[in-house]
N, C-alpha and C positions, 0 to 999 in steps of 0.2 A: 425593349425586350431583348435586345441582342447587348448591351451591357454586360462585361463580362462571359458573353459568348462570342467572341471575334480572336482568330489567331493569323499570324500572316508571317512571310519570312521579314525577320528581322525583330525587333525588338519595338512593343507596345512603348510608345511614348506617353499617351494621353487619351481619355475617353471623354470627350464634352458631350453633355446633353445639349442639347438644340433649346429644347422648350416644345420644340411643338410636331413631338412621337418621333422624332430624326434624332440622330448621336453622328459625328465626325471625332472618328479616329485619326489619329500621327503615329505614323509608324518609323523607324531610320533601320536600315538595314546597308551596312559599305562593302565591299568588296565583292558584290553579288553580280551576276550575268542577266538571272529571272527572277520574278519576285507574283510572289499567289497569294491569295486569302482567302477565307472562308468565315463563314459569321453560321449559328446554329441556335435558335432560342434556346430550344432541349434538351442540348447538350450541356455536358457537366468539363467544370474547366477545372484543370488544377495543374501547379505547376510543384514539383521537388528540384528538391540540389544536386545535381549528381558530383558525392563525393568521394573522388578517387581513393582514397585512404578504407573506404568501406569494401572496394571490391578486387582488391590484390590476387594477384598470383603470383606469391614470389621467385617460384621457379621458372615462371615465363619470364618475369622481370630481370629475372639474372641472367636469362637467356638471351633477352635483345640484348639488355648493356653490356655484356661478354664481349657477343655480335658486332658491336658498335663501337666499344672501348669505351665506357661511358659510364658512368654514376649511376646509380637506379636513382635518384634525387629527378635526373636530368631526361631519362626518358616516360616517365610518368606522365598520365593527359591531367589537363587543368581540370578542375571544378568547372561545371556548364548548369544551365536553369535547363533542366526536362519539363516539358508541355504539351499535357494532352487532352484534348477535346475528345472527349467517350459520351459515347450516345449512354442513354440511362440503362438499355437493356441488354447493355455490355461489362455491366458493373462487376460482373465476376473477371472480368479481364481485366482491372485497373492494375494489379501487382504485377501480370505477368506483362504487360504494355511495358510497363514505367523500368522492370528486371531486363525487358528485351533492351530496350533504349541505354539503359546505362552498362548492359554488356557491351554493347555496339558502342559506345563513347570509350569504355575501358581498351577493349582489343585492337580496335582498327587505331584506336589513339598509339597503343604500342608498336605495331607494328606496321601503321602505314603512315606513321604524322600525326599530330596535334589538332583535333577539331579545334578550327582559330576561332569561332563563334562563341557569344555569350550564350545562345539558345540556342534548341532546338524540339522540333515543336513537332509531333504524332496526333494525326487526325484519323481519330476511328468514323469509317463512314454509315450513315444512316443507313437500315435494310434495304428502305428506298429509292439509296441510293449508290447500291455496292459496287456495280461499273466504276466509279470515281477511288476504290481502294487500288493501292498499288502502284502509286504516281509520287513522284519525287519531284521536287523545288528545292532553292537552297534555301537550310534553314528549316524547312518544311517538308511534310511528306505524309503518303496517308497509308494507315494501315488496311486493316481488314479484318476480321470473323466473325463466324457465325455463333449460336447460343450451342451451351450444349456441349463443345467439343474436347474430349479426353486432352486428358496435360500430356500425354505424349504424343497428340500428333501433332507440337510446336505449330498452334497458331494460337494467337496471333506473331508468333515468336519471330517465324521464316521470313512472313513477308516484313516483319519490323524490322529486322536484321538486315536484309537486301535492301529495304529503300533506302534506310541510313547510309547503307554500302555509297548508293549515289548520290551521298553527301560529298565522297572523297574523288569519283571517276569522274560522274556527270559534274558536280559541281566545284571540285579545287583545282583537279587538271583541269576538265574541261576541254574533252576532245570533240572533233566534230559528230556531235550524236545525230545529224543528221543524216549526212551520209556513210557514219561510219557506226554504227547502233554497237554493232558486234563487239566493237572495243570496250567500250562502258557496260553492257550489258555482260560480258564475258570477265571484266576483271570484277565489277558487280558478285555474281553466281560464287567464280572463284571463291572470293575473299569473305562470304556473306557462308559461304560453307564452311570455309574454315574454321571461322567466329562457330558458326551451330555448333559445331566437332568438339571445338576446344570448351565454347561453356554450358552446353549442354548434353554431357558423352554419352 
C-alpha cells in the first residue's frame, strides 16, 4: 500500500515488493548533511519537470548577468524533477504547490546559485498531521494548508517558498543552525520574501 507513496531526500532508486505485505526502498542521495522520509498510503504522488525555459524573466535575467558580467545562457537554473506528495483533500492546491516550487527553483536559482540537485520534493502534511508542515530536509521539505483558503492569502505559496529558501541557508551553506538558528532563519525570511514580491506582486 505505500508503493508509490514514499518520498525521501534524494532520489528513488528502486521499490521491491517483499512478497509478504513489506516493500524495501534504495534511495542515493550525495552531498547531503540530513537525510528524512516519509511514506503516506493516501496520498497522491506526482512528479513534473521544472523547465527553466517556461518561467523567465527576462529583465531579471539581464539584470543578474549585467550584475555578474555574464551571459544570460550561463546564469540560468537547471531543469530539476518537482515532487509532491498531496494529501487528496488538497487537490485544489496541486498547481499552486508545483507554481510555488518552480518559482523558488527559478529566483533563488538566479540570484543565490544553482539548486545542484536532481530533485526536490514538497510534502503536503495530513490534517492530522499539520505540526509536521513547515520543516525542511535537504532535498525535502513539507508544506502546509488548509481547505478553502483565497489565492491571495499565498498559501500554500509562503510556506512553500520559505522551506525551499532552506534548501540554500540550512542546507548548501549550512551554517550552525543550532546554535545559530537566526542566521538560516533570517537569510531564509529575507530571501523567501523577496521571491513572494518579485513573483507574486
Amino acid at each position: 500500500k505505500y508503493r508509490k507513496r514514499l518520498v525521501s531526500t534524494g532520489t528513488l532508486l528502486e521499490e521491491i515488493d517483499n512478497g509478504d505485505g513489506t516493500m524495501t526502498a534504495k534511495m542515493s542521495a550525495e552531498d547531503v548533511h540530513d537525510f528524512a522520509w516519509t511514506a503516506d498510503p493516501k496520498a497522491l504522488l506526482e512528479t513534473r519537470r521544472f523547465l527553466e525555459s517556461e518561467w523567465r524573466d527576462l529583465a531579471e535575467e539581464r539584470k543578474v548577468a549585467d550584475a555578474l558580467n555574464r551571459d544570460l545562457e550561463d546564469i540560468r537554473p537547471r531543469d530539476v524533477d518537482m515532487i509532491l506528495l498531496l494529501q487528496p483533500e488538497h487537490e485544489e492546491y496541486r498547481e499552486r504547490y508545483f507554481e510555488a516550487v518552480a518559482k523558488s527553483i527559478y529566483y533563488f536559482g538566479l540570484w543565490y546559485g544553482e539548486y545542484p540537485y536532481d530533485t526536490i520534493t514538497c510534502v503536503d502534511p495530513a490534517n492530522d498531521a499539520r505540526k509536521t508542515g513547515g520543516m525542511e530536509y535537504p532535498r525535502l521539505f513539507t508544506g502546509g494548508v488548509s481547505r478553502g483558503n483565497h489565492e491571495f492569502v499565498l498559501r500554500p505559496e509562503g510556506v512553500t517558498v520559505h522551506e525551499f529558501g532552506h534548501q540554500f541557508w540550512y542546507g548548501l551553506v549550512g551554517n550552525d543552525e543550532f546554535h545559530h538558528a537566526w542566521l538560516d532563519e533570517g537569510f531564509t525570511t529575507f530571501s523567501a520574501n523577496r521571491v513572494l514580491s518579485k513573483a507574486w506582486p
